[in-house]
N, C-alpha and C positions, 0 to 999 in steps of 0.2 A: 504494500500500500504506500501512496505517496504521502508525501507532508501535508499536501492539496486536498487528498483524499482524505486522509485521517481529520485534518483540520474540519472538511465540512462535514462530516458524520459527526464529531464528539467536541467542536468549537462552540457549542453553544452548552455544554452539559451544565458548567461555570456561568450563571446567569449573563447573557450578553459579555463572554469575556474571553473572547477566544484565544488570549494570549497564553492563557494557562495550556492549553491542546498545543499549540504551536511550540511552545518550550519544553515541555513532555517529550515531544518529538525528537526536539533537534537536543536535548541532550542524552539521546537515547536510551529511555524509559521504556521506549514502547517495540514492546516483542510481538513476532510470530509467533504461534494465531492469536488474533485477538480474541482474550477471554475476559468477562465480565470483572472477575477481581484484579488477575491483572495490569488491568487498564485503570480500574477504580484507583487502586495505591498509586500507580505511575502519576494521575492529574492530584489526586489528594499530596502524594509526594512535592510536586511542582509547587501546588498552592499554600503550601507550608513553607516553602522556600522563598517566595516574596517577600517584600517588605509588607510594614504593619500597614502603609497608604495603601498598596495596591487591595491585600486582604481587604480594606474597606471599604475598597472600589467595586471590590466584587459584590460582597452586601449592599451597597448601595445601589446594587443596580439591582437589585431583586424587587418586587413590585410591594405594594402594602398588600395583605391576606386581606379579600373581598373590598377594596380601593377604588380609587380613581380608576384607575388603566381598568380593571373589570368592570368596573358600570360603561366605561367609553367603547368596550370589546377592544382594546387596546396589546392585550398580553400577550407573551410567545405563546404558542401554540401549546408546549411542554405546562407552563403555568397555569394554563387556561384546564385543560386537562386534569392537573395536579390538584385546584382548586375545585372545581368539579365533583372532582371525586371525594372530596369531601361535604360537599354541599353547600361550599361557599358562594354556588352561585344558584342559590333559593332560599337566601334567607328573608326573614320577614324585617318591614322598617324600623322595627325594634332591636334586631340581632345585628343589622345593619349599623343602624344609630353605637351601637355598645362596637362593635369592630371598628367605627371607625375612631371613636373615644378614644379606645385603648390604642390605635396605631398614632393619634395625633401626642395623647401621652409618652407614649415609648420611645418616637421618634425624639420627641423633644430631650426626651430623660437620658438616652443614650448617642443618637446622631444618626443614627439606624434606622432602617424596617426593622419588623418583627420576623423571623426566619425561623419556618419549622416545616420538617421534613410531612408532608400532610399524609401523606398515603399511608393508607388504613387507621386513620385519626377521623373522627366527626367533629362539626363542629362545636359540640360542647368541648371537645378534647381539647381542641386548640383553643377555645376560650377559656379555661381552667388553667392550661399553661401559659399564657398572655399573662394571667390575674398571680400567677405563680413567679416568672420570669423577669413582672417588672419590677420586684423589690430585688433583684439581686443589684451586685455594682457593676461599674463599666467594665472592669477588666475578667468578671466572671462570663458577663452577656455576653461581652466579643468574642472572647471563647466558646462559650455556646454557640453562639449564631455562627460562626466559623467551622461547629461540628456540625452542625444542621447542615449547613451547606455544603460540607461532604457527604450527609447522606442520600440530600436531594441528589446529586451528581452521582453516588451508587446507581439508586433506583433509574436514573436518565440513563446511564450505559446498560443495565441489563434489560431495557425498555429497548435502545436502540440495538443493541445485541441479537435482543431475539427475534425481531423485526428482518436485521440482515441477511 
């Protein structure tokens, strides 16, 4: 597989940040055959290697849970999905109202989205962990949300894995 290649199948795993795929790459992470855990450690590898700005550029670029970019149909395709499946896009103007609460508090409280790996969580889950997550401090969240976001990028390779 090329760099080209590899880039566009798994350039997006990393919420809009294809930079993490591309350095995977080219510092040769990434083996024949492509398999689901292999690949997971190689970009989680990479994405640990960054600086503390890029990590935050990554979170930053992940959407608010049931937000703006989902009322506008705005989201990648992967989130739209992700969210979905948890029923983040049926909730009522009351669950709505309280999601967006907690995203306008968190973001403020931290600098962040709120980031959590949705799949196989309801929305009460992920609202219970919101109510959970925002009394921690900055440097326990960032770590947090910095594991979320390797788990989201799990589940996205063996998503696109099994697909190929």
């Amino acid at each position: 597989m090329t760099r080209s290649e590899f880039v566009d199948l798994f350039g997006g795993v990393f919420e809009h940040s294809p930079f993490i795929a591309e350095r995977a790459f080219d510092h040769g992470r990434i083996v024949a055959p492509l398999e689901a855990g292999p690949v997971h450690e190689a970009l989680c590898a990479e994405f640990r290697s960054t600086t503390h700005d890029e990590r935050l550029g990554v979170l930053l670029a992940h959407p608010d849970l049931a937000g703006k970019l989902a009322i506008a149909g705005e989201l990648t395709a992967q989130s739209k999905s992700e969210q979905a499946g948890a029923g983040l896009d049926r909730l009522s103007e009351e669950e709505h109202a309280r999601f967006t609460d907690l995203n306008t508090h968190y973001v403020r409280e931290f600098g962040f989205p709120f980031i959590i790996a949705v799949k196989g969580l309801t929305k009460d889950d992920i609202l219970a962990a919101f109510e959970v997550r925002i009394a921690n401090n900055q440097a326990t969240e960032f770590q947090t949300a910095c594991a979320e976001v390797e788990k989201i990028a799990g589940f996205r390779i063996a998503s696109i894995l099994a697909e190929s």
